[in-house]
Every structure is written in structure tokens, then in C-alpha cells.
N, C-alpha and C positions, 0 to 999 in steps of 0.2 A: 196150297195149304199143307199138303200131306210133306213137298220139299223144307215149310217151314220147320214143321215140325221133329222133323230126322234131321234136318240142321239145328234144331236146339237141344233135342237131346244129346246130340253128338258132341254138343260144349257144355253140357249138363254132364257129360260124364265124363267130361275133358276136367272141368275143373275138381273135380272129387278126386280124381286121378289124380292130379297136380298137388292137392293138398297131403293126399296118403304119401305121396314122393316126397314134401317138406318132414312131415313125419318121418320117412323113412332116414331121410339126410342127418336129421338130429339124433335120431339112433345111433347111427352108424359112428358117430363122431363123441360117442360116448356120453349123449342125453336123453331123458327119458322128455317125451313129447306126448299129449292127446290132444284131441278134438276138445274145444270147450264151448260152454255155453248154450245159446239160440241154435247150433245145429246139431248138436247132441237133442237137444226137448224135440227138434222138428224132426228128427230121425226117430225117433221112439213114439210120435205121433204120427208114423208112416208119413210123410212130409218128405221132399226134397228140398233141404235147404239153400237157401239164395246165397249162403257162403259160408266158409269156414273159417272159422277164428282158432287159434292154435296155442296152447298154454305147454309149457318147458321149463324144466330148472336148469337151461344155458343163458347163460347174462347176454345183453345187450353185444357186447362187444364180439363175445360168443358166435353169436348169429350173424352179425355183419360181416364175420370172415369164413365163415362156411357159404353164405348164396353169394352169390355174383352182384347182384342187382337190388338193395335196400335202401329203406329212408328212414333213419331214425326220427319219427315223427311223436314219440312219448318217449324219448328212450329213457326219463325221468323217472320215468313210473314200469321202466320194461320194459316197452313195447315200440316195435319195430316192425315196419311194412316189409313183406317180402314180393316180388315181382317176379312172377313167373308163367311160360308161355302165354300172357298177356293177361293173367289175373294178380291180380291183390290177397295177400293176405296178411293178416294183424295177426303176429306171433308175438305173444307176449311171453315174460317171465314169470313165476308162482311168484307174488308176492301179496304181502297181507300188509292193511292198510295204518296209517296212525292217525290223526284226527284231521277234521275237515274245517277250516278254519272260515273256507269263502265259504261254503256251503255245495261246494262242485270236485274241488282236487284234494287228494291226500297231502298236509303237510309233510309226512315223511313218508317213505314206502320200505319195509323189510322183504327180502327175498326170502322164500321158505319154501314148503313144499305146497302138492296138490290140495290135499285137506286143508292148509292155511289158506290158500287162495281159494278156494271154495267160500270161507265162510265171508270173504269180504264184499260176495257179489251181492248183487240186488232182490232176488226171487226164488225159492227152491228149485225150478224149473227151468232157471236158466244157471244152474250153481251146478249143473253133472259136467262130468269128463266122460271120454270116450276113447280108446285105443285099437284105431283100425285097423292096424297088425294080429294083434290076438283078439280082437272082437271082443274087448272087454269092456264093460261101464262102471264107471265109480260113481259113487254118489255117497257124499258126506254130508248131506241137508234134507235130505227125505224127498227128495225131488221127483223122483218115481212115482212116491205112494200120492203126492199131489197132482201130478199128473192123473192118477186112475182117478182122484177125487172130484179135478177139476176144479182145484182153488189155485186161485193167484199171492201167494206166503209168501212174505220177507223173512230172510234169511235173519234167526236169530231176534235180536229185542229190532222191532218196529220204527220205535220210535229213533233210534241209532241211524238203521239205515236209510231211514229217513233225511232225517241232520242230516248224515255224510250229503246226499244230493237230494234236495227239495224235487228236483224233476225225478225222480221216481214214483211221486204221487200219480203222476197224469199217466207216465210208464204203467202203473200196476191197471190203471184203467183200460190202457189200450191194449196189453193181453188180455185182462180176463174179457173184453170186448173181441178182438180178435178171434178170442175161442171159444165163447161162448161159456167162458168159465165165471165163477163166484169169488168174489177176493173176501180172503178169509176175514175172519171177524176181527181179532186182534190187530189184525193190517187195517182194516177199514177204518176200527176205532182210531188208530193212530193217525190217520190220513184226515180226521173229520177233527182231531183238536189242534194238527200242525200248519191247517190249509192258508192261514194267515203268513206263515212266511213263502208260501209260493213265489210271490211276487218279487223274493230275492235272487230268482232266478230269472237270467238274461233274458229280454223280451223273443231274443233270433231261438234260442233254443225251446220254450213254452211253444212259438208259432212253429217251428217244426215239429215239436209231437203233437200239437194241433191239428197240422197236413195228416201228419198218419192217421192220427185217430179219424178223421173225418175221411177220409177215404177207402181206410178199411169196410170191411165185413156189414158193420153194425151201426155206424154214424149216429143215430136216432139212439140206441141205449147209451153210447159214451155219452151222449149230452144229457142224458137225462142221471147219468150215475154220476159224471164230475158233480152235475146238482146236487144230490143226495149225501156226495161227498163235502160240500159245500165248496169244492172248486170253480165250479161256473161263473159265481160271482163273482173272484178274484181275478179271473182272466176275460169275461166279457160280461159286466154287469148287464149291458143293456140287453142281451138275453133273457138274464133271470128278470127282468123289468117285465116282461110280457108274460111271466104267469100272471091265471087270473085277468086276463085283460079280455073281457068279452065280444063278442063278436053276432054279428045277423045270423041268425040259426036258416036263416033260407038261404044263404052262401056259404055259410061257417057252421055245416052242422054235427061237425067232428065237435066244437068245440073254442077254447080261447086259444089268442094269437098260439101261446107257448106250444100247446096241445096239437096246434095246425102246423107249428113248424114240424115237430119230431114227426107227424106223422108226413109231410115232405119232406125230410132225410130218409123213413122208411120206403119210401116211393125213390127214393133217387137210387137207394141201395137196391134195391128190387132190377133194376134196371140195368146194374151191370156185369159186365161180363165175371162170369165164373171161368178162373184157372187152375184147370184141373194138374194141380201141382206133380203127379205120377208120370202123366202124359207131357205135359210143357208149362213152363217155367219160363215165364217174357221174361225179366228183368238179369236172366243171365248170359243173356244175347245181349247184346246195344246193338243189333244187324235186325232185331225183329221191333217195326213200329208198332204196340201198342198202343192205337190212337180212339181206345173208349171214352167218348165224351163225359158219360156219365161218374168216371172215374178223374174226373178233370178237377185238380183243385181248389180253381178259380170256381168253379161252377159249385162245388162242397158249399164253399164260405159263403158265395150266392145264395142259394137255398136256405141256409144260415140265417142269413142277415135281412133276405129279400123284405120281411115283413117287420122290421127294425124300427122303423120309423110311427110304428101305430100306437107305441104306449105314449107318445107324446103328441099324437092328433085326435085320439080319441076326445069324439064328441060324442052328442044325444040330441040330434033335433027332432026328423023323421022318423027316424030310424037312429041304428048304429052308425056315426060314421067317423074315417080317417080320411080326409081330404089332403090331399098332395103326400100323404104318407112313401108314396114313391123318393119325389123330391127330396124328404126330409131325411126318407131313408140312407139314399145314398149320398146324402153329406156324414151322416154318421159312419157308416160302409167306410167313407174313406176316411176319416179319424181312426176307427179300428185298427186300418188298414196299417195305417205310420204308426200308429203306437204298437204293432206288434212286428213292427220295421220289416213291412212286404219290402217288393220290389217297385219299382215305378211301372212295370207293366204290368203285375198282378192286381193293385193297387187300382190302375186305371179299367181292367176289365173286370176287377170283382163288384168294384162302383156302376160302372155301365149295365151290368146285368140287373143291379139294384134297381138302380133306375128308370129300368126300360123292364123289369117285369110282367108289368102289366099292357105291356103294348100290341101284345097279337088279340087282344080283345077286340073286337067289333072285325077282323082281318079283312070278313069276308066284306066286308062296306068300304075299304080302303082303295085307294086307287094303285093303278098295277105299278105307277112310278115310286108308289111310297113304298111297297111290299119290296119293288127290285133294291131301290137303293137298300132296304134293311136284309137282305139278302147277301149282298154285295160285303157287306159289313162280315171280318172273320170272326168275330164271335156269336155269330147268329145260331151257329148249330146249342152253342150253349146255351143262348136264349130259349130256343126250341122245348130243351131238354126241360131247362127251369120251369116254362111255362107250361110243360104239360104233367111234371108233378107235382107243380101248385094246384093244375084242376084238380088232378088225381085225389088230391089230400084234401078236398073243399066240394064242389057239385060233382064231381070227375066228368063235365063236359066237355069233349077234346073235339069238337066240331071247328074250331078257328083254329086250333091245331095242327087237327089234318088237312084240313082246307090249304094253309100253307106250307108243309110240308109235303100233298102233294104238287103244289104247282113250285117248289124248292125242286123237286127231283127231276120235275119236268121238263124245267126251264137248263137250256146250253149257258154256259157260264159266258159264251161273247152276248147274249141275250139280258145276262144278267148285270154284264160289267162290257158292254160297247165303246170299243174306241172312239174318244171325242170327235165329232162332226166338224167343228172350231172351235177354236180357243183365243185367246187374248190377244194373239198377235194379225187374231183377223179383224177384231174388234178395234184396235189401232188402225188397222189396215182403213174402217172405216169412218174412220176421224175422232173416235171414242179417244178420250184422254183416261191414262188411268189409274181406277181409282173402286169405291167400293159397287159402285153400276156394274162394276168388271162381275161378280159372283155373281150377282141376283139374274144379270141376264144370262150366263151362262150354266145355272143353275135350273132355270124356268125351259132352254132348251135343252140340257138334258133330260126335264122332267118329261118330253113330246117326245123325245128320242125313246126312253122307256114306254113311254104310252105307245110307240109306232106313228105318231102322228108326222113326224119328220125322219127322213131318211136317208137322206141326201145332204152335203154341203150347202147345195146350191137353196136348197130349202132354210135349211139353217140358218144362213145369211140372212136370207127373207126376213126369218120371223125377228133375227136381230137387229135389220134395220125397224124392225115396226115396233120392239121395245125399246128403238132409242127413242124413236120419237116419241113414246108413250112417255117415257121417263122426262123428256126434255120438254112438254106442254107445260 
């Protein structure tokens, strides 16, 4: 651990290094260069930033013939990748913006100076400059003094920087979420009467600030503040469907479905790992696996979604109930899923976990073949997680929890996932034609093979001549 560690800071300050050197190059060559943006506010909130973005009054052209190695990837709008001892960085031009026609890109861009380019960004807090040669900070939007306030401010009228990009509504959410900040009143107001054009924003970009928000810091307040905002309902109605939807006070004594999720995001958030950003910085390494479950996205949207299906199964016979709400659930789970255009592997395990939430219920009654195979399965740890801050957030009985999670840890992985005893070609071998008899019998000997009841080939065979015959009576 301790070698991880002096291995990430040592490209933690490989890359800072690297970017004051781009600084320095654009100096040298007779342009004024700072630091801009998100690593200016995380510097001045003692923060080690995850990267440096670079603003210049050298054009495009400019810059592709001072570094070696570039890709003009905006160079529409300024901005150009630079590639250096193995990092990235978005050096842009000072330019100020002319109007936003899609509701994403500048129809025109003017080049200007620092102060120009300042007032066209998104947030006071992310609109400072920085000059790491003379250790100087500009700030031409009050950035600072928001900072000590702790409010999340659009630069200038609201409603404008708005327009320009509809997704800076869900942005202003997931800073003042991320830090614990207040988004100022005038921002808020303008967010809660513009929330209807959200939805002209591309489904790929909403589901990515979706991922951050849901994995950051605070999971449970974004959702309840895109609410407030009235965003929620514009990007996953069936959410706000489960306020108000009551529940058994002797399972559900938190409260309704809505109330039971946020307080499973608070529990899923509670659970992962703290990165002490002074000390180490995963995501500026790709050599360091950060593999906290709890921080899994697939597993966010789970927790999410898990109880999705109850505003539409809610009964009243005995009691409260959602019958197959599992089921129902993860048909919606995966409609969500495409309409905020996942991946097909996201898609198929954020449905799975839906689905199968409720499944370590009774654990301890289950037979050791059912537990192996659902062990065996790779998204089991995620199921784990889900399932035990759903207890958490409801009775918080983690008894079939830990019950499988200890015999998870107990169990050898050839224990868990045992190479086949026989297979299909033995089952030919024994005059079996084939056909769907091929699974069920070779599924019913795996199940003895997990139970320990067969151990051998020679046994195996056995039990598969005695379920042909059984099959064939």
C-alpha cells in the first residue's frame, strides 16, 4: 500500500509539474497562459486537482506549433489537446462566447482576453485563473468570496447561462452536492422555471452527469435537490412516482418507497471509500485499481431503481403489498436503462441487480448449490452491497447478509466455480441425442457437484444414466 501510494503521488506531481512546463512554454514564446477553471476552485479548497485545464491568448494554430504532440479536438472554439509525458491537457484560447442556438455549442466564438473568458463560464467558482509562475489568482466573478460562502452562482444573469447549456442545471446540482455547498437563490430560481427544456439535452450527456452525481459524495441529497429543483421528474419520472407511496411500518419504518430510497443512497454513500485527496488521488494513476464496490455505478443506479416497480404493484389486502415488484421492477430498470442510452453491459447488470434484490432473503434456508451458483455469478459482490443497504435503510437486519458473506469469503473459488465433471460430449457418449434434456441434466449434476454429493466422473455418469432413464419413462 505504502509503495501505492509514493507511486501516486509521484505522478501527482509529475502531472502539476507537466502542466506549469506547458505554462512555461507559452510564456516563453511570447503568451500569457494560466491555470483555469475546476483546478484553480480545488487548489484554493486545499484540493489536489485531478487535472489541469489551461486558458491563453495563443490561437489554435499558435499552440500546435510550439508542442510536438496535439489534437485539435475544438479547435472551433480554441481548444486543443496537448500530450505530454503521458498526460492530457485542454489548453484552450480566451474566448467569449455568441449565442447558443442548439442549446450546447457557441454559434460563434470571439477570442479576447482573461476577463472575457471568464464571464462566459458556468459557476463563479469555476470562472478563477491562476498563474503558477508568480503565484497569482484572478478572479473576475466573485469566485472567491463564493467559495468562503459556499454557494454554487452562475456567472452573471442565470437564466442566459442557462440557455447557453441546459446541462448546467444538473452541473450546479452536482457541485453544490459534491461540496456540500448551497446553490444560490437566483441560480436555484432560474433552474426551477427553465427545468422543462432539460430534456433538450442529449440523453448520453444527462446519463453522464447522472453517473457523477450518483457517485459522488452525496447521492441521497442530489436526488432529493434535482426534486426540489423539479428536475427529477424530467429525467426519471418513475422516481418522483414513489413519493408518498406508503409502505408496512413493520418493514418500512423509515417511511414511503421515496423516503426508503434516499435513505439507501445515504447508506450506499456511508460505505465508500474516502480519498484522502492530500495523500492520494486514484484517478491520476490508471496503474492504481480502485475497485470499491460501493462506488460502482451499476450498483448507484441499482439502489436507485431497486424499488421502482412498487408505485405500480401497490396493493391493500392484509397488509401493504408489492407482489412481484422485483419483476416489474426490472422491466422498468431496463427501459430506463435505453432511454438514457446505457451500454448493453450496464444495462444488463443494473436490470440483474433489480431483479434479484430481494434474493439473499431467507439465504440461510437455501441450498448450498443455489448460494454457489449465485456466488459464482460476477455481480454478486454488488448484489451484496445492495442487499445490505436496503436492510440498512428498512429493519437493518443483515443476519442473511452476513450469513453469506461469510461463507463468500470462506468458500475457494474452484469450490465455488468447479470444473465440469461431464459434459455433453459424454452425454452423446451415452446415446443421449441432443437437445434441451442436454441442460436440465447437466444442470441437476452440477447442482450434487456443489452440494458435494458427487465428486468423481465416474459418479457423474451414474447419476446421468439414472436421469436418462428418469426422463425417458
Amino acid at each position: 500500500m505504502i509503495d501505492k501510494i509514493e507511486h501516486n503521488s509521484s505522478r501527482i506531481n509529475q502531472l502539476k509539474e507537466t502542466a506549469i512546463g506547458i505554462v512555461k512554454r507559452l510564456k516563453e514564446n511570447g503568451f500569457s497562459a494560466l491555470f483555469a477553471g475546476g483546478c484553480v476552485r480545488d487548489m484554493l479548497m486545499g484540493s489536489i486537482p485531478e487535472d489541469y485545464d489551461i486558458a491563453t491568448n495563443a490561437r489554435p494554430d499558435d499552440i500546435i506549433n510550439i508542442f510536438k504532440r496535439t489534437v485539435p479536438i475544438g479547435i472551433h472554439f480554441g481548444v486543443v489537446l496537448v500530450m505530454e509525458n503521458d498526460f492530457e491537457f485542454e489548453v484552450a484560447t480566451f474566448r467569449s462566447d455568441g449565442t447558443y442556438s442548439d442549446g450546447r455549442h457557441p454559434d460563434t466564438v470571439t477570442f479576447c482576453d482573461a476577463r472575457g473568458d471568464a464571464l462566459r463560464r458556468d459557476f463563479t467558482i469555476n470562472g478563477m485563473f491562476y498563474d503558477p509562475i508568480k503565484d497569482k489568482h484572478f478572479d473576475y466573478v466573485g469566485g472567491e468570496d463564493d467559495l468562503k460562502a459556499r454557494l454554487v452562482r452562475a456567472i452573471g444573469n442565470p437564466f442566459e447561462r442557462f440557455n447557453e447549456d441546459r446541462l448546467r442545471m444538473i452541473r450546479a446540482v452536482r457541485f453544490a452536492c459534491r461540496f456540500n455547498f448551497k446553490i444560490e437563490d437566483k441560480t436555484a430560481e432560474a433552474i426551477k422555471k427553465l427545468y422543462n427544456k432539460l430534456l433538450t439535452v442529449s440523453k448520453e450527456r444527462i446519463r453522464d452527469e447522472l453517473r457523477k452525481t450518483l457517485t459522488g459524495p452525496n447521492p441521497d441529497t442530489s436526488i432529493k435537490m434535482l426534486d426540489e429543483l423539479n428536475l427529477l421528474h424530467e429525467i426519471l419520472p418513475e422516481v418522483t412516482a414513489m413519493k408518498g407511496v406508503e409502505q408496512p411500518e413493520n418493514f418500512h419504518p423509515e417511511g414511503d418507497v421515496f423516503t426508503h430510497t434516499l435513505l439507501t443512497l445515504t447508506k450506499l454513500a456511508d460505505g465508500r471509500e474516502v480519498t484522502d485527496t492530500s495523500k492520494e488521488r486514484v484517478s491520476v494513476s490508471s496503474s492504481i485499481d480502485n475497485k470499491n464496490i460501493s462506488g460502482s455505478w451499476e450498483l448507484a443506479m441499482a439502489v436507485l431503481l431497486h424499488d421502482i416497480g412498487k408505485p405500480v404493484t401497490f396493493e391493500v389486502s392484509d397488509r401493504i403489498r408489492f407482489n412481484n415488484h422485483d419483476s416489474v421492477g426490472a422491466k422498468m430498470a431496463e427501459k430506463i436503462c435505453e432511454r438514457l442510452r446505457m451500454s448493453n453491459a450496464e444495462k444488463e447488470r443494473i436490470t440483474w441487480l433489480v431483479k434479484m434484490h430481494l434474493y439473499l432473503r431467507h439465504a440461510q434456508e437455501m441450498r448450498i448449490s443455489k448460494l454457489k451458483r449465485l456466488f459464482a455469478h460476477e455481480g454478486y459482490p454488488e448484489l451484496a452491497e445492495l442487499y445490505k443497504v436496503d436492510s440498512l435503510a428498512s429493519t437493518a437486519n443483515l443476519d442473511d447478509y452476513n450469513f453469506c458473506q461469510n461463507m463468500f469469503e470462506e468458500l475457494k473459488e474452484e469450490e465455488i466455480k468447479p470444473e465440469p465433471l461431464i459434459t455433453g460430449n459424454d452425454l452423446i457418449a451415452l446415446g443421449l441425442k441432443s437437445g434441451p434434456i442436454f441442460s436440465k441434466i447437466l444442470d441437476a449434476i452440477k447442482d450434487e457437484q456443489l452440494e458435494q454429493k458427487i465428486t468423481t466422473k465416474e459418479d457423474a455418469l451414474k447419476k446421468a444414466k439414472e436421469l436418462v432413464a428418469i426422463e425417458s419413462s
